[in-house]
Each structure stands twice: as C-alpha cells, then as structure tokens.
N, C-alpha and C positions, 0 to 999 in steps of 0.2 A: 479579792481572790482568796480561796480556802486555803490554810496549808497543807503543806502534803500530809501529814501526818492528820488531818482532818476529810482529807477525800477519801469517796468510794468512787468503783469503776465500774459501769453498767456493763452485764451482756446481755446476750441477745432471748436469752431463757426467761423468765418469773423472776421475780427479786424474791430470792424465798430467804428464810430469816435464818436458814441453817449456813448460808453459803457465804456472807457477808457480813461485816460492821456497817453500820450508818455512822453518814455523816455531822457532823454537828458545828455549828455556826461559831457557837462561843467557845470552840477551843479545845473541849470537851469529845472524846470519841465514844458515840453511849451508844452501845450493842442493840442493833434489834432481833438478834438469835444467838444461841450460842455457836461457836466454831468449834467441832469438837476432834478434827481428825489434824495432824501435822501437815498434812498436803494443801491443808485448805489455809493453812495458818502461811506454808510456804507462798501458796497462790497469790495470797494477800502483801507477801514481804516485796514477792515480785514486781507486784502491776504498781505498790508505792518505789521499789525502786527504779523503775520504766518511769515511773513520774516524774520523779525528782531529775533523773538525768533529761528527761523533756523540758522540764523546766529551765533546770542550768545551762542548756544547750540553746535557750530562747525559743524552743521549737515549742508545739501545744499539740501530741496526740491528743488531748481530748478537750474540748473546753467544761473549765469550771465553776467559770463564773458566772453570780448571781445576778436575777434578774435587775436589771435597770426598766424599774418602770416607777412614771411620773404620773398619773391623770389626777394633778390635782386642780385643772383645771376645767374638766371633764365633771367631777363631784360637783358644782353646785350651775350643772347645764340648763337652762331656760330656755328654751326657746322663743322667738317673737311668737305671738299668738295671731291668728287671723283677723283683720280689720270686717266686719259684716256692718252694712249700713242698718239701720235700724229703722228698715220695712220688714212686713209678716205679711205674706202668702199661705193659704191654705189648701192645701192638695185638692181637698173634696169642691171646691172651687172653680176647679179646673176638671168635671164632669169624675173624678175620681170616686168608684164605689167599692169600699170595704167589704163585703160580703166575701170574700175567700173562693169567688170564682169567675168576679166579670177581670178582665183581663184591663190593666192601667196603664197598660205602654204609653197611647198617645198622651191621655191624662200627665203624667211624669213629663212627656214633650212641651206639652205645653205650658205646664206650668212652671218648669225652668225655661224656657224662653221667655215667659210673662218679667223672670225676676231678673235675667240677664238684659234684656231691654229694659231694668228701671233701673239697671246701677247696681244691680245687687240685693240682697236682702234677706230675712229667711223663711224657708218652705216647710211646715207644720203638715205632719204626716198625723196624724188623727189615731183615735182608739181604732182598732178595726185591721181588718186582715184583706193587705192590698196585692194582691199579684200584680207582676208584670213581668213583661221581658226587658234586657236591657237598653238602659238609659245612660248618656251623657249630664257629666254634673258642669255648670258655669263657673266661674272668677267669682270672688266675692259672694260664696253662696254659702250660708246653712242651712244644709238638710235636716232637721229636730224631729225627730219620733219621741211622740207623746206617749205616756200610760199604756199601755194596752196596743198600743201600735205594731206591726206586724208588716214588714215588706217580705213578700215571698217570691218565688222566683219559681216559673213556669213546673210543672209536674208530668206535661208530652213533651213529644219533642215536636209534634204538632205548634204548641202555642212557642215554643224555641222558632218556627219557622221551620224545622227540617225534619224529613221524610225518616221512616220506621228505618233504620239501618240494614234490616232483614229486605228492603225493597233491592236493594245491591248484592251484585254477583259477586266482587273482589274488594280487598283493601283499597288495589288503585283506583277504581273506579269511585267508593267514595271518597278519596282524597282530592279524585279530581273535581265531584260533582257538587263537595259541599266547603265551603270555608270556612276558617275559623272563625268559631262563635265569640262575639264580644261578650267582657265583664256584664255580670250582672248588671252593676253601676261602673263606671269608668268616668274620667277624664285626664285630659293629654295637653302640657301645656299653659296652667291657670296659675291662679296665684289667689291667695286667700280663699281657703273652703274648710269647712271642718261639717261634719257626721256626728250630730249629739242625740243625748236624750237618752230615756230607758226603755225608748223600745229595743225591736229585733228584728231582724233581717235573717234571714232564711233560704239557704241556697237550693234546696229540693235537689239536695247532691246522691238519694238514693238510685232516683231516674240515671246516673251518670256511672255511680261505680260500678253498676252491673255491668256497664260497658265499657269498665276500663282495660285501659293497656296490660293491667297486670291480668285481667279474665279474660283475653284475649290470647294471651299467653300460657297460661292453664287449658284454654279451651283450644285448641290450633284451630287455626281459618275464621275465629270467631270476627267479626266485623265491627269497628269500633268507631265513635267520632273523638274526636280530639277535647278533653274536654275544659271547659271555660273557670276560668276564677269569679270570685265573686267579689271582688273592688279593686281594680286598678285605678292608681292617680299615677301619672308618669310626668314629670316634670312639674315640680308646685314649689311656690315660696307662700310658708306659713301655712302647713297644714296641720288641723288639729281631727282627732277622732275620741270622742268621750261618753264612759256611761254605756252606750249600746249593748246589743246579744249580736255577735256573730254566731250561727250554726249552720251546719250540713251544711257545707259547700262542696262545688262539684270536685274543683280541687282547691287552689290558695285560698285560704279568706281575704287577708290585707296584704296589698302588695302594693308600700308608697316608693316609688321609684325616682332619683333624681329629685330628691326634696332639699330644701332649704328650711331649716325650721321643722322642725317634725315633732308634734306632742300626739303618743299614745295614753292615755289613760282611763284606769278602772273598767276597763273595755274586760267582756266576759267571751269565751269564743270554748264554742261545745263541738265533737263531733263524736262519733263513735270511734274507739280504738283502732277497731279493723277497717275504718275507711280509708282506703287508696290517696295517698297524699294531700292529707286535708291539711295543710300547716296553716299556723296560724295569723302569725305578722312576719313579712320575709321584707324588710326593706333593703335597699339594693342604693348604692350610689345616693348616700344620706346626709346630712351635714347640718350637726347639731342637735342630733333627736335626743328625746326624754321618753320612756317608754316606763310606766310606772301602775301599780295596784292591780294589777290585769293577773285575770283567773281563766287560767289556758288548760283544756281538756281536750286533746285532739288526736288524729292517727300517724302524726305525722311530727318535724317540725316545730316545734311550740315558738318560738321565738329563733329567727336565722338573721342573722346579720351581712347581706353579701357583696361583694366586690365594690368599692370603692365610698364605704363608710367609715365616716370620721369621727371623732367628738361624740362618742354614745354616753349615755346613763340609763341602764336597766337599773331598775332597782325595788323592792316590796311586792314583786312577784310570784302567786303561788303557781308553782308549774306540777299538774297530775300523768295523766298518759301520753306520752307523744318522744319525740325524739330529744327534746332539752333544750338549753340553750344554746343554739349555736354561731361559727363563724364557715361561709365558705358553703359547701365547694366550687361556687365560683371566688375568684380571687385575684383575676387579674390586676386590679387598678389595687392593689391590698384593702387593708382594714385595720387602723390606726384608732389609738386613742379612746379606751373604751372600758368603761364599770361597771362590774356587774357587781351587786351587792344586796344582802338580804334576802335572798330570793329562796324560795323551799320546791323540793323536788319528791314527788310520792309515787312510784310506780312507773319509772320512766325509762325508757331503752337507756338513754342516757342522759348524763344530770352536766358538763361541762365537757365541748364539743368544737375540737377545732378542725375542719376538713379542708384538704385539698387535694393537688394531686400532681403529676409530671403534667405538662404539658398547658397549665391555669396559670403557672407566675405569679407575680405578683408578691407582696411581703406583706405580713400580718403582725404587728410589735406592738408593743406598748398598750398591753390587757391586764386588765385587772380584776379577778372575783373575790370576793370577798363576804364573809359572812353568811353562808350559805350551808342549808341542811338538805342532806338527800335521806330518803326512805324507801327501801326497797326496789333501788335503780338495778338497771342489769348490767352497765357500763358508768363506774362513775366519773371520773377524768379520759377524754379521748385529746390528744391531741395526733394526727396522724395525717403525712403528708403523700400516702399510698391509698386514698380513700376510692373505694369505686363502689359503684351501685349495678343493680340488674343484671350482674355477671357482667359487666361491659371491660376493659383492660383498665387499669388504674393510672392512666393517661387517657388526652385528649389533644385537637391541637396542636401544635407546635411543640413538639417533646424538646425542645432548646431551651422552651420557658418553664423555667424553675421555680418553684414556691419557695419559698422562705419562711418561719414560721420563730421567733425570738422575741427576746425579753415578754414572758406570760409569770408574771406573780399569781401566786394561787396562795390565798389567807384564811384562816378562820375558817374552814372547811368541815364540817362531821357529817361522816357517811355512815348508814349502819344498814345492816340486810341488803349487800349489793352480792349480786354476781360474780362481778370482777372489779377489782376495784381500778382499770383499764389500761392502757396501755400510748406513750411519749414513742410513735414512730417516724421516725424523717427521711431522707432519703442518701444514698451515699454521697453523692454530691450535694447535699443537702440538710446537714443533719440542723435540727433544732437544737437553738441555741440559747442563752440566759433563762434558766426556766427553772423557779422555787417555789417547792411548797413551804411553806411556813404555818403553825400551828394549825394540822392536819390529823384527823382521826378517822382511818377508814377501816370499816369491819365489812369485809367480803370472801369469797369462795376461793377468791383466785387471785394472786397479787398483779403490782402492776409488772407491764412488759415492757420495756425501754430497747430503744432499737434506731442506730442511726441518731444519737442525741448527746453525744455528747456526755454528760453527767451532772443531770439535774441536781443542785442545792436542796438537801433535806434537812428545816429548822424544826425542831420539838415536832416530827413526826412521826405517830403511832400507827403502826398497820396491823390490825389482829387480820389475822387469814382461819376462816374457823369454815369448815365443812358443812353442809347444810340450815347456814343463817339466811339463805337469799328464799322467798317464798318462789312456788313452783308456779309459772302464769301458763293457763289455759292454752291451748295452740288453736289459731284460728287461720280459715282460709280467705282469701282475698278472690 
C-alpha cells in the first residue's frame, strides 16, 4: 500500500494537472501541475488528512492499493494444436466450380461428408473464386485455401434461400416467416479443426448492412433480417485458424466459442470502418487461447474477449479502425488471466477497453497490457462498468448481479494524438479496484475521468493534455 503522504484522491471531474499532485511509487511525491491557489493546497491537506485518520481507524474510504497481477503463466500460453490425419481432399472434386457464380453449397456437403466418413483429413479449396451458402465443418478436418482461393458467401438473398425483405408487410411478420440464417461456415460440438492457408473468405456483408438494425432505425418501419456471422465453432477442443483473409462479413467474422485450446494466428480480417458490427475475433468461453500476428481493420470490435475466458495471450497485434481490444460486455462467468502485450493501435475508437454493466456479474482480475503504442485513438484506456450501447439503460438482467472489475496492470503504455485519454468508471456498489498504470505516456485532448474507483496507483506517469493533438475523423452514416 502507498503512504499517505504518496496518495492522491480521484474525483469525479478530469484529472486536470492544476487541481492535484500525482502519486508516486517510490516515495517520491512529483507534481503533474502546478497547485497554485491556498484552497486547493487546503483541499489537498484535507482529503490526506481524511486518509490518514481512515487508515488509523482500520477503515478504507478509498482503496489504494496496487494491482496484484500474476499471468506469468499466461506469457508462455501454447496451446495443443489439432491432430488432422493425413488424407487430402480436393473441393473441385466434389463437382465444386470456381468461377464466382455457380453456387457450391452441396459441393462443400459433400465433400466434408467424404472426409468425416474417412476419419478425418484435409479439404484443398483451390485457386479460384467459390461461392456458397452455409456449410457445417467435421472433427478432425482442415479446411486449407490455396493461393488465390477465395470462399465467398452468397450476394441475394435469393441464393441465402430468403425472399426480398420488401415482400413483408411488418417486422413481425418477417420474424415470424423467416429464421435465423446460419454462419457462413459453422460447427457445434467437434474437436480438432483448424482454417488455414492464404486464401480468403468473404462474407458479401454489403447485401446485409443496408439491412441492418441500425438502418432500420434511421429509417423507421424499414424491414430487416437478423443478420448471420461468418464462422461460428461452438464447442471445440484444439482449434486452430492461420494465415487466411477474413473480410466483409455480414456481422462477427470469428466467433470460437467454448474452446479448449484455441490458436489464432497471422489471420488478416478487413472490413470497412462504417460497417455495422463487423468485429473481428470475439471468442467467448475460451480456455487457453494464443491469438498472435493478426492484422485487424474492421467497423467494429477488433479483438473482444467475452464471458468466461481464461488463460489468454494477445500479443504482436497491429490493431487500425475498429473498437480495440477488448473485455465484456458480456461478463457473467468473468475473464480471468489474460496478456495483452505488444500490440499497436492506429486510428481506433479505442485502444484498451474493459466493459460491462449492472445486471452482467461476473468478475474480471488479473489483466495484464503491456507494451503497447496507440496513434490517434479517440478513447485510450476505458475501463467502465456503466457501459451501454443503442441508447439501451446501462443494465440488463438481474440488476443484483454485479460486475467486478480489479487488479488490471496497465505497463509500458505510449499514447499520442488521442481524444481523451479515457476514463476508470465503476459503479457505487462497485467500484474498481487494484488498478496501476505504470510507465505511461499519454498525449490527448482530454484527461482521464475516474469515477467510482477507488484510487488508481500512478508509477512514472506522464499525461500531456494539449488542445487540438487528436486528428478530426470524417463522420459517417451507418
């Protein structure tokens, strides 16, 4: 714990550099502004002597202690890799034609049923631009796109199977009339599969945004379908995904859910900025992933980590447009145990991102980033446990279950042309807890906001706050 004479006391305002001293580790009380009026120097005499009698009293108005975080056994995460037997399948095989317009549903049927009836083995997707609709993946299967390989994904909604949306008089009527469209590719339940090679897969997610939720919302009465992901694996031991082009998807690209073993790598995933929730790799209920070299450009998203992920290592990450890396906002089962490190951020809503909300539960400890440059982010540290989206109330659920959000080390950090450089919100009943930055350098418009937290640990941290460093980003309609 700090001593008294080494804390500061967050309120609810900006930490602006006129109104306070910073804290400092080694003993040391080094100014990040000057104090220059009596009242404010009174201000300060006060809330350290509020402390001190908290302290001698055993009692803790605020906590001040630093992060307790361990993942050093997280740093050197492997995961088992998939066992594929070593038979080869060829797509084009199985009556599949490359040409970018005969349609390869069955083709795809068939030709993983050929390789699940032999045991297993892997299916060579060919030079060549293969449409389909979705398909089911096997146990023991690699799917490898060659060179020049191209899986595309329907461009009607005809070859989706579903009728012009404009054929419908009401929302309820299409809710009632049509179901939910399965993943591009999907499987439920396998065990050894991995997605390699350097081709690319291709969601034809323009067909889908015009009809999203949020243009439906802009447009009143406009009529929409629900729209599908473009790879769900739900329940797998040993899956790997390497090498590929994920783009344009209708919304998620990768969503490995309930994984045992989980390796992402050098995976490329593009979409346009303004596209409606295109994230990128959201895995959910993970245990033991590696998510490494991957070059995330998306609308949404880039990397979410959610409810009941263990054992992570991000790390060698370039992250460009999208939402950053995050945790949450679902949270119930928490998300434990987890390194982010190395990772660069260019133009991103936000660059370190922990959400939840009243009513999610669930506890989120022992995070680690480390070594990480953002450039031109709009938000650079969020960690906030009020988080809501679409105007919805910043609860869900059972408002009795309460998030938790404690011990987050934040290291080696340099921000420069941010917005704001963000804001540590918890909740009354709830504030976040053990949480330091440690050699930190953020240059933005706006400091950070601290609220409901307690009193983050600040080691050799530099905050310039400088008026028009953050670049001005174009505003776009959805």
């Amino acid at each position: 714990m700090v001593s008294a004479a080494g804390a500061r006391r967050w309120s609810e305002e900006p930490v602006n550099d006129e109104r306070t001293g910073a804290v400092a580790r080694d003993g040391h009380n080094r100014r990040l502004g000057p104090m220059k009026t009596p009242w404010k120097r009174q201000y300060v005499r006060l809330a350290l002597g509020l402390l001190m009698a908290g302290l001698a009293t055993g009692s803790r108005p605020f906590d001040l202690r630093a992060a307790e975080v361990d993942v050093t056994a997280v740093e050197h995460v492997r995961p088992a890799l998939p066992v594929i037997p070593e038979r080869t399948f060829r797509l084009t095989d199985f009556g599949a034609v490359g040409d970018g317009t005969t349609l390869n549903t069955e083709a795809f049927a068939r030709a993983i049923a050929a390789v699940a009836k032999a045991g297993g083995g892997k299916l060579v997707v060919p030079a060549g631009t293969f449409r389909t609709g979705p398909f089911a993946l096997c146990s023991s299967l690699e799917l490898h796109l060659e060179a020049g390989a191209l899986i595309q994904a329907p461009a009607t909604f005809a070859d989706w199977g579903l009728p012009e949306p404009t054929t419908f008089s009401s929302q309820a009527e299409v809710n009632a009339a049509v179901k939910p469209v399965p993943p591009l590719i999907h499987g439920r339940k396998l065990h050894d599969v991995a997605i390699t090679g350097s081709g690319q897969i291709d969601g034809n997610g323009a067909l889908w945004w015009a009809w999203s939720e949020r243009a439906a919302r802009a447009q009143r009465g406009r009529l929409v379908y629900k729209r599908t992901h473009m790879i769900i694996i739900d329940g797998c031991e040993r899956l790997r995904v390497a090498d590929v082009t994920l783009s344009n998807s209708a919304m998620f690209h990768l969503v490995p859910r309930r994984i045992t073993d989980l390796t992402i790598e050098r995976v490329k995933v593009r979409a346009p900025e303004e596209a409606p929730n295109t994230d990128a790799i959201d895995p959910g209920s993970v245990t033991n992933a590696w998510i490494h070299h991957c070059d995330i450009d998306t609308g949404d998203d880039n990397i979410v980590i959610k409810s009941g992920g263990t054992n992570i290592l991000i790390e060698d990450c370039v992250i460009k447009h999208g939402h950053g890396i995050s945790i949450g906002s679902e949270t119930t089962e928490g998300v434990r145990n987890m390194l982010v490190r190395r990772c660069s951020f260019d133009g991103t809503d936000n660059g370190i991102r922990i959400k939840s909300m009243r009513g999610a539960g669930g506890v989120v400890e022992n995070i680690r980033y480390t070594g990480i440059t953002m450039k031109d982010v709009e938000n650079a540290i969020v960690l906030d446990l009020t988080y809501t989206d679409n105007n919805r109330p910043n609860f869900r659920g059972d408002p009795t279950k309460i998030p938790v959000i404690r011990d987050i080390l934040i290291d080696h950090v340099t921000v420069t042309g941010s917005l704001k450089a963000g804001k540590i919100v918890g909740l009354p009943d709830s504030p976040i807890s053990g949480v330091t930055l440690r050699d930190v350098t953020i240059q933005a418009e706006k400091d950070l906001v601290v609220k409901d937290a307690g009193a983050p640990v600040f080691e050799r941290v530099t905050r310039q706050i400088e008026p028009g460093v953050a670049p001005r980003k174009p505003a776009y309609v959805h």
